[in-house]
N, C-alpha and C positions, 0 to 999 in steps of 0.2 A: 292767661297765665298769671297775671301780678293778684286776680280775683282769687283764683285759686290760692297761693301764697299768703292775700292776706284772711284768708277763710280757715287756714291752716296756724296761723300765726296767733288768731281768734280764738282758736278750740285751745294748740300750744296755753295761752296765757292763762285761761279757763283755766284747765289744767293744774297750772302752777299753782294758779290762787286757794283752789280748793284743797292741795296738798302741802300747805303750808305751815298746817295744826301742828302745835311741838305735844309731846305726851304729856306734860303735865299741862293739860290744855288751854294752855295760853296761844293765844293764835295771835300768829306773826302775818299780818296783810301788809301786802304790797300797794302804794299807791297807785295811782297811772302813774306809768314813765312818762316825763316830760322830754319832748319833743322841739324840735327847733322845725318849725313850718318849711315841708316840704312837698313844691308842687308834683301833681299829678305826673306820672312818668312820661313823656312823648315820646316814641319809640325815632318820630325823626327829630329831634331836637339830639342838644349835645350827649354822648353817652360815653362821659371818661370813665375807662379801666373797665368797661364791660357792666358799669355798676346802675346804670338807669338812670344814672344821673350824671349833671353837666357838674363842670369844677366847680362854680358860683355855688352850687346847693353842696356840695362836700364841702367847701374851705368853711359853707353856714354851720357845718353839722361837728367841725374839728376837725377835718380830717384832710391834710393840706398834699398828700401824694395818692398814690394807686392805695385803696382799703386794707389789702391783703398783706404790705406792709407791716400792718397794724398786728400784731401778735398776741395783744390783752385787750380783756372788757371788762369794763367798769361797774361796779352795782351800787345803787344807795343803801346806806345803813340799812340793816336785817331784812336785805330783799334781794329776792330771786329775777327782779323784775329785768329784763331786757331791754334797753332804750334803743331809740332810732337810730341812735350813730353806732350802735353797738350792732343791730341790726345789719346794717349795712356793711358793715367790716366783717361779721360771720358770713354774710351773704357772696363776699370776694371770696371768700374760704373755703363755701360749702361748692363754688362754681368750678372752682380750681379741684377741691378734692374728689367732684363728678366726673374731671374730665382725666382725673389721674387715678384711678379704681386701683384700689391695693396699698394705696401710700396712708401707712400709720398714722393717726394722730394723738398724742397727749393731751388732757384738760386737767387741766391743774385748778385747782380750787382754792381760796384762798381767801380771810376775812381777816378783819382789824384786829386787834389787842382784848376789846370791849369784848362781853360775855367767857361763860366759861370756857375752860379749854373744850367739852366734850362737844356743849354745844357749837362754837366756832368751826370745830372736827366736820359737824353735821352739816352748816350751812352753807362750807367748802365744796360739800357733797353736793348736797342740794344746786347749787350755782353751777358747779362741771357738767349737773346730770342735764341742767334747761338747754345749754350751751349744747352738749351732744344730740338732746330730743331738736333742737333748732337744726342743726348740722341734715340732722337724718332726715327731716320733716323736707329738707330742701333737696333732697335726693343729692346727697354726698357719700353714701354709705356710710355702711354700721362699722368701720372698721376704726374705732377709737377706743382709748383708752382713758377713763377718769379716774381720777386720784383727787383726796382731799391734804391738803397741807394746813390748814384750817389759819392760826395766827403765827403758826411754828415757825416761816418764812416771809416777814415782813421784806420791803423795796426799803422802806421807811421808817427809821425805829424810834420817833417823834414820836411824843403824845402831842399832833396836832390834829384839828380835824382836816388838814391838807394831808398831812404824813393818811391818815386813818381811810381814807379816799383816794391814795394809791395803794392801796394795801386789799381792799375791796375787789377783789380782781379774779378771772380766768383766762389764763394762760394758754394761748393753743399752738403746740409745738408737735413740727413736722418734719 
């Protein structure tokens, strides 16, 4: 199962990377998401919240309660990319919205201040659309909805790069 998933996850990121090109061909690549070391899943070892992992490896990852709590994911500057902790909090999501078939969700979209309005528009886009191809890829169903807010809806209306880094964000509301 977790082969599968991360074989899925593989193609997913592919994916993204190669659909990144903006039209006036400037291409936006994504780093590797960095990761905070997490071991190998033991299916007998501890498994808080359904999530694969024991509390010790969530409190590593930020994530100090049950995942699904967790409502937003975070992105680095001008990237579509998905990190592990981010991962892991869609994955509370996508386990709850398989076993609730029918139940709505919104993906809100959402980028810093920095670039144009139309571009920001787009990479709102782009962020909601990884976030639902993740959802689906995890067999939650297609029954969501994305929406781009791009910078129109800052958390934080700082010019800092901490203000700029909550604002980076998809929203998943259910």
């Amino acid at each position: 199962m977790n082969r599968k998933i991360g074989l899925m996850l593989t193609i997913l990121m592919s994916l993204i990377l190669t659909a990144c090109a903006s039209k006036n061909n400037e291409q936006v690549t994504d780093p590797e998401p960095t990761t905070t070391p997490v071991a190998e899943v033991d299916p007998n070892a501890n498994n808080a919240f359904g999530s694969g992992l024991s509390m010790d490896q969530l409190r590593a990852l930020g994530i100090t309660g049950d995942p699904r709590d967790e409502k937003v994911v975070y992105f680095e500057y001008n990237s579509t990319a998905i990190d592990r902790r981010s991962q892991v909090i869609l994955g509370a999501h996508a386990r709850y919205l398989g076993q609730n078939a029918g139940t709505r969700v919104s993906l809100e979209g959402h980028a810093d201040e920095r670039g144009t309005r139309d571009y920001n528009l787009a990479l709102g886009e782009r962020r909601a659309n990884v976030v639902s191809d993740f959802l689906n890829s995890a067999n939650a169903g297609s029954n969501n909805q994305t929406i781009s807010y791009g910078e129109e809806r800052p958390v934080d209306t700082a010019h800092t790069e901490s203000a700029w880094q909550r604002n980076r964000r998809v929203e998943v509301k259910y």
